[in-house]
C-alpha positions in Angstrom: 0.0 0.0 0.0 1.7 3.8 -1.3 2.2 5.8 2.0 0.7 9.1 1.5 3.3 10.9 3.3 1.3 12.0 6.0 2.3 11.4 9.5 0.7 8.7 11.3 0.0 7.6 15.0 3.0 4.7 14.6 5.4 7.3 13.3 4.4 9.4 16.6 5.0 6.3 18.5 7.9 5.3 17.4 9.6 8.6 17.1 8.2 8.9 21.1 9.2 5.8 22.6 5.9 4.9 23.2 3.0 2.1 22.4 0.4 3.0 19.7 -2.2 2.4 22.9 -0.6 5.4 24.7 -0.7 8.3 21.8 -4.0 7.2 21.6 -4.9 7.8 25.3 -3.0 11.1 24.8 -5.2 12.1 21.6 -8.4 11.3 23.8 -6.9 13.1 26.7 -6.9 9.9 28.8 -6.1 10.6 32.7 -3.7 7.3 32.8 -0.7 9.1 32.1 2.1 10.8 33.6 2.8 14.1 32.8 5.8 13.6 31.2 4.7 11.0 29.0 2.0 13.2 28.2 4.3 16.1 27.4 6.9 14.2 25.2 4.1 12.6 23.0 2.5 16.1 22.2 5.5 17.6 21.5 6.1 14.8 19.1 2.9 15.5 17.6 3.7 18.8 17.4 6.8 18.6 15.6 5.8 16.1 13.0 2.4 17.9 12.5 0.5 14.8 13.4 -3.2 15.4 12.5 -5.7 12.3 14.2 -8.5 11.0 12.4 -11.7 12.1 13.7 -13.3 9.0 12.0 -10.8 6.5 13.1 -11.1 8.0 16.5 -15.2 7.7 16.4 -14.9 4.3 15.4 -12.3 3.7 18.6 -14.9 5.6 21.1 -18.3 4.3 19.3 -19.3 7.7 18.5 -18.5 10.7 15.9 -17.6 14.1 16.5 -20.8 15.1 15.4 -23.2 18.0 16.7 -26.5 18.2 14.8 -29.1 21.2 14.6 -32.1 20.3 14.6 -34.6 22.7 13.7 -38.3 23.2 11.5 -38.2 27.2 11.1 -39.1 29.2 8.6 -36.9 31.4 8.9 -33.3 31.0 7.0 -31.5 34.0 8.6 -32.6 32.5 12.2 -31.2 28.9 11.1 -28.1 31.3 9.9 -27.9 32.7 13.2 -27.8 29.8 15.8 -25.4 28.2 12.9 -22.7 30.9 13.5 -23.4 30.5 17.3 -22.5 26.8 17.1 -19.6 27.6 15.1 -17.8 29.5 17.1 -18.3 27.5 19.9 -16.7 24.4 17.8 -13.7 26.7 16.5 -11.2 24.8 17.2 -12.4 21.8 18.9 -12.6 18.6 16.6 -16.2 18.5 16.7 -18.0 19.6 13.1 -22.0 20.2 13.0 -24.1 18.7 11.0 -27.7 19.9 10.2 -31.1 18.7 10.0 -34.4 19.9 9.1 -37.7 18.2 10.2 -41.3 18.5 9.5 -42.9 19.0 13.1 -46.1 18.2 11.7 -45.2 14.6 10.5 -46.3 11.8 11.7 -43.0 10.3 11.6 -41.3 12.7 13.1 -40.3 11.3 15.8 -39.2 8.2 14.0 -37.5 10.5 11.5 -35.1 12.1 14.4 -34.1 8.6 15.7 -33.3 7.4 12.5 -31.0 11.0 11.8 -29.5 10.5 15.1 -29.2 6.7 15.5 -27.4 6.5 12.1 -24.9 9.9 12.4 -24.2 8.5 15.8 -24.3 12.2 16.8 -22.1 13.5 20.1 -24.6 15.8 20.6 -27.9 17.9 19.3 -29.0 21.5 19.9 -33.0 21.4 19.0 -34.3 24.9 17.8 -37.8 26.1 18.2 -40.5 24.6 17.9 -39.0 21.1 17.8 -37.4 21.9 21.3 -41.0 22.8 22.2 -41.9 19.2 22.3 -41.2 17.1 25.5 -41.4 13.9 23.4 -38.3 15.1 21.4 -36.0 15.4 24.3 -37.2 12.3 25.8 -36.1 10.3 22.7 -32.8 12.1 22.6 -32.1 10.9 26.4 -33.3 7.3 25.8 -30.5 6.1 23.1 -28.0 8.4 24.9 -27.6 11.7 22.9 -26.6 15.1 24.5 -29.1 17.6 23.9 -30.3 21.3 24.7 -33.4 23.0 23.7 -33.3 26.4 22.8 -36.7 28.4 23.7 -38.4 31.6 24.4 -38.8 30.3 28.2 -37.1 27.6 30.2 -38.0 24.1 28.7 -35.7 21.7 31.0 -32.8 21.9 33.3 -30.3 24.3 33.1 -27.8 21.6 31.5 -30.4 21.0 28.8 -31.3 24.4 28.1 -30.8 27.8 26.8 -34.1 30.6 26.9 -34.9 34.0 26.3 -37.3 36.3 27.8 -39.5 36.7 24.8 -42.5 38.0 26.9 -41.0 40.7 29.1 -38.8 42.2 26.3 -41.6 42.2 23.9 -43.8 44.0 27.1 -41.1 46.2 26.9 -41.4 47.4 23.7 -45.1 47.9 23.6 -44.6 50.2 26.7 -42.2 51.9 24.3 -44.6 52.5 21.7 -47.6 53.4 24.5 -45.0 56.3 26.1 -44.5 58.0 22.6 -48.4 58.3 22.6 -49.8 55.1 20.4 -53.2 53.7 21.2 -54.0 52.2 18.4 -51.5 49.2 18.3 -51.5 46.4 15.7 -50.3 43.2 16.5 -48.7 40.8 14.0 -48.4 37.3 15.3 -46.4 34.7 14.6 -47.2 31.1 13.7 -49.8 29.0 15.7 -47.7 26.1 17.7 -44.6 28.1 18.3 -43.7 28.9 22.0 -42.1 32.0 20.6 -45.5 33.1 18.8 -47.5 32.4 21.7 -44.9 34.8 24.5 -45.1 37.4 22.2 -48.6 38.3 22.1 -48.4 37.9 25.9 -46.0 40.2 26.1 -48.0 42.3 23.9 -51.5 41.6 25.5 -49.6 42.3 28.7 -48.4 46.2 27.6 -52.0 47.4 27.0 -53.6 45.5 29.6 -51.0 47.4 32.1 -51.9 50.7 30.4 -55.5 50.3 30.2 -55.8 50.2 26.2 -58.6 48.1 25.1 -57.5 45.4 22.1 -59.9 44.4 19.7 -59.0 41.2 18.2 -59.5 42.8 14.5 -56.0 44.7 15.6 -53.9 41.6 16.0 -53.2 39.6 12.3 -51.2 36.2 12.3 -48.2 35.5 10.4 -45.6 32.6 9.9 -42.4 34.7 10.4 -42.1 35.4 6.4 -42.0 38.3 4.3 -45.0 38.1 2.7 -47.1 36.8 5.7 -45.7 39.9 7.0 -47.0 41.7 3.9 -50.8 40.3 4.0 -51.3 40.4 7.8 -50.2 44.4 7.3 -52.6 44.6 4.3 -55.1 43.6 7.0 -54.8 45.6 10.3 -54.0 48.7 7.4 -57.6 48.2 6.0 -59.2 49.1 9.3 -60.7 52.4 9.8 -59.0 54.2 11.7 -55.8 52.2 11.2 -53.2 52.0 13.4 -50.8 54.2 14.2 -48.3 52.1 15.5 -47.8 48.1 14.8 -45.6 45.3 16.7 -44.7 42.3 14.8 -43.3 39.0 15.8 -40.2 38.9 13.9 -38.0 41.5 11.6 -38.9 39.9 8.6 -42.4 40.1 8.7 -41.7 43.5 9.6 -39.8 44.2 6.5 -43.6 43.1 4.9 -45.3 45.8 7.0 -42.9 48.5 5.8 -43.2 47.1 2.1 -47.2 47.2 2.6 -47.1 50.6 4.4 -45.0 52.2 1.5 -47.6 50.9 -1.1 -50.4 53.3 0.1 -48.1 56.0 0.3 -47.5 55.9 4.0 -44.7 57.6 5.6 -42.8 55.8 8.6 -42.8 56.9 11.0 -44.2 59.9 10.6 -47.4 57.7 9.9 -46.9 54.8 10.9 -44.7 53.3 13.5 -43.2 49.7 13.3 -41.4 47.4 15.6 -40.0 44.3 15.2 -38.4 41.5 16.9 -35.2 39.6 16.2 -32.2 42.4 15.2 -31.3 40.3 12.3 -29.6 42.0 9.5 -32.6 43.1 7.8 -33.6 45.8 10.1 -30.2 47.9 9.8 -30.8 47.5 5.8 -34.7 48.3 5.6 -35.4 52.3 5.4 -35.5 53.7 7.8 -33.3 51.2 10.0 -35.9 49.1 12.3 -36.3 49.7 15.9 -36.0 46.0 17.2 -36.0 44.2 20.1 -32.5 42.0 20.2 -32.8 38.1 20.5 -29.3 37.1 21.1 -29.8 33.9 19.1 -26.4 33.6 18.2 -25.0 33.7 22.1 -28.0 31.5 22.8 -26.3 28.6 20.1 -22.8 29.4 21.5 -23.7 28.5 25.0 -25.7 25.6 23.9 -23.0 24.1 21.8 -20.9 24.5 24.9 -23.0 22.8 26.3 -23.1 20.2 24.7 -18.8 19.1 24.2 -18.5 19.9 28.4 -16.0 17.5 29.6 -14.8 17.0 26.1 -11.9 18.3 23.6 -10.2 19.6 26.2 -13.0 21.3 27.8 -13.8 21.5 31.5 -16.4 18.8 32.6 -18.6 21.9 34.3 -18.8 24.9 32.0 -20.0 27.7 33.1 -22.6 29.0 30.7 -25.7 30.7 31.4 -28.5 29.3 30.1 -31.3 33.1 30.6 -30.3 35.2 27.9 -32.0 38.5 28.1 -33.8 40.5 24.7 -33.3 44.3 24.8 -34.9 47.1 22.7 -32.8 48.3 20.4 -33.8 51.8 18.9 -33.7 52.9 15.8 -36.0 55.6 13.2 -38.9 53.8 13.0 -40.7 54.9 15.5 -42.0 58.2 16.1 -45.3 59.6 18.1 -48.6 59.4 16.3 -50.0 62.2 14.2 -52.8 63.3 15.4 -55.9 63.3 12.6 -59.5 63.4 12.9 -60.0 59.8 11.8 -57.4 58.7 14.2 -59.4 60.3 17.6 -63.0 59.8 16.4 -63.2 56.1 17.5 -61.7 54.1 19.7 -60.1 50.6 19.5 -62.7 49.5 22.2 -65.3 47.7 19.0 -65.0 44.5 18.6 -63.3 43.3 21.8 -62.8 39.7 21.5 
C-alpha cells in the first residue's frame, strides 16, 4: 500500500518511545498518564504535524464528532444565526456540525429524528424552536444516549439542557415603548400557531395594553408565519381598518420588513405615519429604510452557550462549564418609530369595538 506521506500515530510512536495504545490515550486526553509521558508525545505530535483521524477516532470511542441542529423554522436567517453560534463554539475543537431539518407536523417525526441520530451516531444535538418545544423530542434524545439542549423563548428543562430567552417581558417592553411616545391604536402581527415563541409574544404584547388600560380588539392583532409576505398580508389587513393604526408590533424583523413594504404601497410615511417594531435584530432591520427599531434576540449567544454545552467534559474542555442558560432580549432603537399624528379619523373612534 503507497504511503501518502502524512504522518501517522505509529510514526508518533515510534519517534516517542511509546506504544500506539498510549498516543492514543493522549489524543483522547486519557487521565492514565504521567505528565511527562504526556508532554513528550505532544511535542512529538507537534513537531511532525501529526493530525488524528476524527473518523478513526469515532470508530475507537463508538461515537462521531458530530453535533447536529435540529430545527423546523421558517426562517433562514434565524437557522443562519444559531449556525454561526455553534460555530464559534466548535472553533477549534474537533467536533464539526451537522444539520437537520424536520417536519414538526409529521407523523413520523419522531421516528424521523431517531433514524437521523441513531445512524450519524451524533455527540450531541442543539434542538431549535419549535422542535425543542416538544417534551417527546428530548425524551427520545435521552433514551439512546444523545446530549441535547433545547433552545426556547422560556425555560423548557434543566439548566444543563437548556438555553431561553425572555420573549414576553422584552416584547412587554417594547409595547410600553410604543404606548409612552403616545400610540393607542396598536396592531399586533403574530407569529405562527404552535410556536412557543408566537404564543410569548402576544403575551408580552396583551400584557403592555392591559398594564396601560388600552382596550385590544382582536380585529387589531393579524397572524403570520415569520415570512415576508405573511408579514406583507397580515399588514394589508390591520391597514384596511378604519382608523388604522398608528403604531404596529410584529413578531419577527422579517415580517416587519412586509409591514414596511405594505405601508409604503399606500403611500405611507414611517414613522411619521406609521410606527413599526419588530423582533429579532437580524440584518434586515439595519438594511430596511428607515433602519428598524428591534428588540434584540441574542440567538447567536444563545447557540454558543448551547454548543458549549453540549462538548462539556470533552476536547479539552472542562467537565462543568459555566454558561448561562437566561439570555436576556433588549430594545434596540432605531428611526422607526415616532409619536402618532394626530388626525380626525385617528381620535373619532376608539379601538374599544370589537373586543374579542
Amino acid at each position: 500500500m503507497q504511503k501518502t506521506g502524512q504522518p501517522t500515530i505509529n510514526d508518533v510512536a515510534r519517534l516517542a518511545g511509546v506504544s500506539k495504545k498510549t498516543v492514543s490515550r493522549v489524543i483522547n486526553r486519557s487521565p492514565l498518564l504521567n505528565g511527562d509521558t504526556r508532554k513528550r508525545v505532544e511535542d512529538v505530535i507537534g513537531e511532525i504535524g501529526y493530525i488524528p483521524n476524527p473518523q478513526a477516532r469515532g470508530l475507537a470511542l463508538r461515537r462521531n464528532f458530530l453535533i447536529g441542529l435540529v430545527h423546523d423554522n421558517p426562517n433562514a436567517q434565524t437557522v443562519m444565526n444559531v449556525q454561526q453560534g455553534m460555530l464559534e463554539a466548535l472553533r477549534g475543537s474537533e467536533f464539526e456540525m451537522v444539520v437537520r431539518p424536520l417536519d414538526r407536523g409529521s407523523a413520523t417525526m419522531l421516528q424521523d429524528l431517531r433514524h437521523f441520530l441513531e445512524r450519524q451516531r451524533l455527540f450531541g444535538v442543539l434542538l431549535m424552536p419549535p422542535i425543542s418545544e416538544n417534551d417527546s423530542v428530548a425524551a427520545l434524545c435521552d433514551s439512546i444516549g444523545c446530549r441535547y439542549v433545547r433552545m426556547g423563548s422560556v425555560a423548557l428543562d434543566d439548566t444543563d439542557h437548556m438555553v431561553a430567552s425572555n420573549d414576553r417581558e422584552a416584547v412587554c417592553a417594547a409595547t410600553d415603548y410604543l404606548i409612552a411616545q403616545g400610540h393607542r391604536r396598536i396592531g399586533l402581527v403574530g407569529g405562527p400557531h404552535g410556536f412557543r415563541s408566537a404564543r410569548e409574544r402576544r403575551l408580552g404584547f396583551e400584557d403592555a395594553m392591559a398594564n396601560a388600560g388600552i382596550p385590544l380588539p382582536r380585529s387589531m392583532i393579524a397572524d403570520g408565519n415569520y415570512t415576508f409576505d405573511s408579514g406583507l398580508v397580515a399588514a394589508e389587513r390591520l391597514l384596511d381598518l378604519t382608523p388604522r393604526p398608528t403604531a404596529i408590533f410584529s413578531s419577527n424583523d422579517e415580517m416587519a420588513a412586509g409591514v414596511i413594504h405594505a405601508a409604503r404601497q399606500r403611500g405611507l410615511d414611517i414613522p411619521r405615519d406609521l410606527s413599526i417594531i419588530g423582533f429579532d435584530d437580524t440584518p434586515i432591520a439595519a438594511h430596511v429604510w428607515p433602519p428598524l427599531t428591534t428588540v434584540r434576540w441574542p440567538m447567536t449567544s444563545m447557540a454558543r452557550s448551547a454548543a458549549l454545552k453540549l462538548i462539556a467534559g470533552e476536547d479539552g474542555m472542562p467537565a462543568e462549564v459555566e454558561e448561562p442558560s437566561l439570555f436576556l432580549s433588549t430594545l434596540i432603537r432605531r428611526a422607526s418609530v415616532a409619536p402618532p399624528q394626530a388626525s380626525p379619523a385617528a381620535t373619532a373612534a376608539t379601538p374599544s369595538d370589537d373586543p374579542s
